[in-house]
KOLSEDREN-840514 format. One line per field, with one value per residue: residue number from 0; x, y, z of N, C-alpha, C in turn. Coordinates in nm, 3 decimals. Layout:
BEGIN
k (NUM,...)
n.px (X,...)
n.py (Y,...)
n.pz (Z,...)
ca.px (X,...)
ca.py (Y,...)
ca.pz (Z,...)
c.px (X,...)
c.py (Y,...)
c.pz (Z,...)
//
This chain:
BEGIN
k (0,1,2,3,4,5,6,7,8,9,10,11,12,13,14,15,16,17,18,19,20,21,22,23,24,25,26,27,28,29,30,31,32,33,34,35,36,37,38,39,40,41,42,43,44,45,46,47,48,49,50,51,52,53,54,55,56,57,58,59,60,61,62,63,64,65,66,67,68,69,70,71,72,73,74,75,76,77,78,79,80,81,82,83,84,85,86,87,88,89,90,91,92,93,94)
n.px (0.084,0.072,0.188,0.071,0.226,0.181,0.222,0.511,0.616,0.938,0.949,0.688,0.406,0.270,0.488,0.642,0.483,0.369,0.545,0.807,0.881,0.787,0.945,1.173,1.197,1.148,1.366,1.564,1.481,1.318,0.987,0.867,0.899,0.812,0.630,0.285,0.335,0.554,0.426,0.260,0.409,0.503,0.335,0.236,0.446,0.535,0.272,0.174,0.086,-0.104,-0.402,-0.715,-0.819,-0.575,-0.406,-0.577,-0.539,-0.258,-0.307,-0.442,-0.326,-0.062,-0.191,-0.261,-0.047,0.108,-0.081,-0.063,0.221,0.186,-0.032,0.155,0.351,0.556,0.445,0.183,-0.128,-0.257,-0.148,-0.139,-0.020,-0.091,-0.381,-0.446,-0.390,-0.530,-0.844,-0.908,-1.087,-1.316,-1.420,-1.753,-1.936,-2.076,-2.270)
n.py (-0.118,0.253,0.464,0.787,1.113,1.220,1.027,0.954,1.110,1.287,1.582,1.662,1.801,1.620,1.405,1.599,1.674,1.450,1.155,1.273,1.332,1.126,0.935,1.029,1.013,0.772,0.611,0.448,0.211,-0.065,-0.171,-0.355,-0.388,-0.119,0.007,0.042,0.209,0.318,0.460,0.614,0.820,0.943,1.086,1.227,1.406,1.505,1.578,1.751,2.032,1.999,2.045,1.916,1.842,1.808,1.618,1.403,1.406,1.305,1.062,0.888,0.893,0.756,0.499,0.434,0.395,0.245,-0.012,-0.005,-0.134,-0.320,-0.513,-0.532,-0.681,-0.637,-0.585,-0.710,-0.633,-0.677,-0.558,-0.315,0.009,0.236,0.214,0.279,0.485,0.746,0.890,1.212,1.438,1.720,2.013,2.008,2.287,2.470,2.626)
n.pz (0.000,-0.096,0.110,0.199,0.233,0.424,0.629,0.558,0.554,0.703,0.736,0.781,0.960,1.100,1.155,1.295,1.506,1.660,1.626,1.609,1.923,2.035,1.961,1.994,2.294,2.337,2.207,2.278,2.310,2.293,2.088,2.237,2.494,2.569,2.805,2.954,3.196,3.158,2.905,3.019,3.160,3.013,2.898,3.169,3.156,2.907,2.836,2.989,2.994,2.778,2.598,2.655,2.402,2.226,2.358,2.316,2.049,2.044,2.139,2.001,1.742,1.841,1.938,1.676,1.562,1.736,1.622,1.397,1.335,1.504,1.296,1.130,1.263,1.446,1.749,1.924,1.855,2.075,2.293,2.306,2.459,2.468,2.465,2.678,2.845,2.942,2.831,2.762,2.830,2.786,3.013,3.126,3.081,3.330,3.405)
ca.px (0.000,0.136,0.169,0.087,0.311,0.146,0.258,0.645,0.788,0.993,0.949,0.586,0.331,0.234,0.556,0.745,0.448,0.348,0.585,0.930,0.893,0.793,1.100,1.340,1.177,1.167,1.477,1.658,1.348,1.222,0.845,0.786,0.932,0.740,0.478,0.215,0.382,0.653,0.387,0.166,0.484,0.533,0.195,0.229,0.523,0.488,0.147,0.106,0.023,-0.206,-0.593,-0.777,-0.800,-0.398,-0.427,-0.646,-0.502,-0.166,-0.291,-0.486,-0.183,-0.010,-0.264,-0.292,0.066,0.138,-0.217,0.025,0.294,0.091,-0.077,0.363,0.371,0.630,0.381,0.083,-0.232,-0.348,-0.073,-0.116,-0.010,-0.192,-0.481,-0.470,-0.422,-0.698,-0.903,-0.929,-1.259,-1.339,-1.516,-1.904,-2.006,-2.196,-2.349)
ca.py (0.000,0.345,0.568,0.931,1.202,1.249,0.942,0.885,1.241,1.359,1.739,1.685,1.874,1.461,1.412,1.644,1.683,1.284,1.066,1.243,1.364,0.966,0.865,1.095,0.961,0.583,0.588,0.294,0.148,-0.220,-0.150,-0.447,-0.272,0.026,-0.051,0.161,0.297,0.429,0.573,0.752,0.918,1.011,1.149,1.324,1.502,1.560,1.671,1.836,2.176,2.024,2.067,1.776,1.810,1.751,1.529,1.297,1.331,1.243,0.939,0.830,0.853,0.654,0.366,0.363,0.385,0.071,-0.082,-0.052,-0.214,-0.446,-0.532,-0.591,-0.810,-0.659,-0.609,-0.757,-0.511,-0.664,-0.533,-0.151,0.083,0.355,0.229,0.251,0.635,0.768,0.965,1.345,1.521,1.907,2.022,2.069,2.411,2.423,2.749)
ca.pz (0.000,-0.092,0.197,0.175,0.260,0.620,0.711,0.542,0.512,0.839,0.743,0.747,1.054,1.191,1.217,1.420,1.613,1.686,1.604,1.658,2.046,2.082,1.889,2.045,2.417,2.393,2.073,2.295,2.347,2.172,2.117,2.303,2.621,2.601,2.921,3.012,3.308,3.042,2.806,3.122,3.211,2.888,2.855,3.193,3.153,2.782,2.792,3.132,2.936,2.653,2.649,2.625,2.246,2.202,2.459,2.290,1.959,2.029,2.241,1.937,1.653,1.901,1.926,1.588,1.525,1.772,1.588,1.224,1.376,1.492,1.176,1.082,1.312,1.534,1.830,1.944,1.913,2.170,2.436,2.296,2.575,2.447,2.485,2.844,2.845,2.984,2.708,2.809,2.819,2.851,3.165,3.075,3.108,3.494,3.428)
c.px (0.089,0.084,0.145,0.204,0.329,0.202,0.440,0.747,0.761,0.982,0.769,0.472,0.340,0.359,0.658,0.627,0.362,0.451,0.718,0.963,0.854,0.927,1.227,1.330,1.216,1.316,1.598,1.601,1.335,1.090,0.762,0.803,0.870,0.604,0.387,0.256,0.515,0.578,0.258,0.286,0.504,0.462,0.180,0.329,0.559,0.351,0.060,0.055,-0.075,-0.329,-0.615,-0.806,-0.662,-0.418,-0.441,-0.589,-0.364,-0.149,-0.342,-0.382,-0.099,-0.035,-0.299,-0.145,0.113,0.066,-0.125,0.134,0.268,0.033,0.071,0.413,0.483,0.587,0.289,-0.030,-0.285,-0.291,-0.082,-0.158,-0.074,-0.304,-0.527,-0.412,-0.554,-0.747,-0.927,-1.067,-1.278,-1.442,-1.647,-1.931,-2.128,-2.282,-2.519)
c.py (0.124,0.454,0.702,1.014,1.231,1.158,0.875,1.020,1.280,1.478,1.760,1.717,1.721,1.390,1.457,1.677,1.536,1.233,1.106,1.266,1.250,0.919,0.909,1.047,0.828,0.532,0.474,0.234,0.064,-0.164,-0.243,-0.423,-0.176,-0.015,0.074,0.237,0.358,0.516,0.652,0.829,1.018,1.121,1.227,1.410,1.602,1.662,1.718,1.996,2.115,2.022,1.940,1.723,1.727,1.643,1.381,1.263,1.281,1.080,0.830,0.806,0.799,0.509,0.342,0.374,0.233,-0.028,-0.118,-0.126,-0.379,-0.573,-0.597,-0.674,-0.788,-0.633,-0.674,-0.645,-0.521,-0.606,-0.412,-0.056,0.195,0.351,0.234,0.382,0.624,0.908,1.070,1.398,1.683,1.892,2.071,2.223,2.397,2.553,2.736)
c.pz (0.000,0.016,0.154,0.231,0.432,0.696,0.679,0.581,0.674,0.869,0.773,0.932,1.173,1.231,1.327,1.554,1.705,1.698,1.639,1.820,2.092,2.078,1.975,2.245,2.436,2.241,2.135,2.341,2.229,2.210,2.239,2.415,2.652,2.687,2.914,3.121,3.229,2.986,2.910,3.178,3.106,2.889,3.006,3.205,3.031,2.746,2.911,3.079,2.789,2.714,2.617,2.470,2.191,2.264,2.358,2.122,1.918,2.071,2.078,1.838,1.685,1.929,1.833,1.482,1.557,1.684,1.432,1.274,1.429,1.384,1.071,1.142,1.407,1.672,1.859,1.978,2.052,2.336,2.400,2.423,2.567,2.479,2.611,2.949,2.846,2.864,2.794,2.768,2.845,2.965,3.048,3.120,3.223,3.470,3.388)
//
């Protein structure tokens, strides 16, 4: 399958803001190492200033980053650490 641009080129927005502040964190890291108590640290020290929007869509390009790897056969979807980030929500409006 031919990839698009979003997903091969290094200069490209999804990358430097997904995929390389992963890379450059866990970069002597085997995927199969990466626990959830690695990727909730990640996620709170990385994204102690995002809103729940960021939040949620870096958690998601991550679970469906592991989910392609998966699909390659060098993880098991079914151990994806992402998915065990807790999904962010906005506060409801109390007024």
């Amino acid at each position: 399958k031919k990839r698009r641009e979003t997903s091969t080129s290094e200069s490209h927005t999804n990358y430097k803001t997904y995929f390389k502040p992963f890379r450059e964190k866990f970069k002597t890291e085997k995927l199969i190492n990466i626990s959830i108590t690695k990727v909730r640290s990640y996620f709170s020290v990385k994204g102690k200033n995002w809103n729940p929007t960021s939040w949620n869509a870096h958690r998601n390009r991550l679970i469906s980053f592991w989910n392609d790897m998966g699909r390659l056969e060098y993880v098991s979807e079914k151990s994806n650490p992402f998915k065990k980030v807790t999904k962010q929500h906005r506060p409801r409006n109390c007024s």
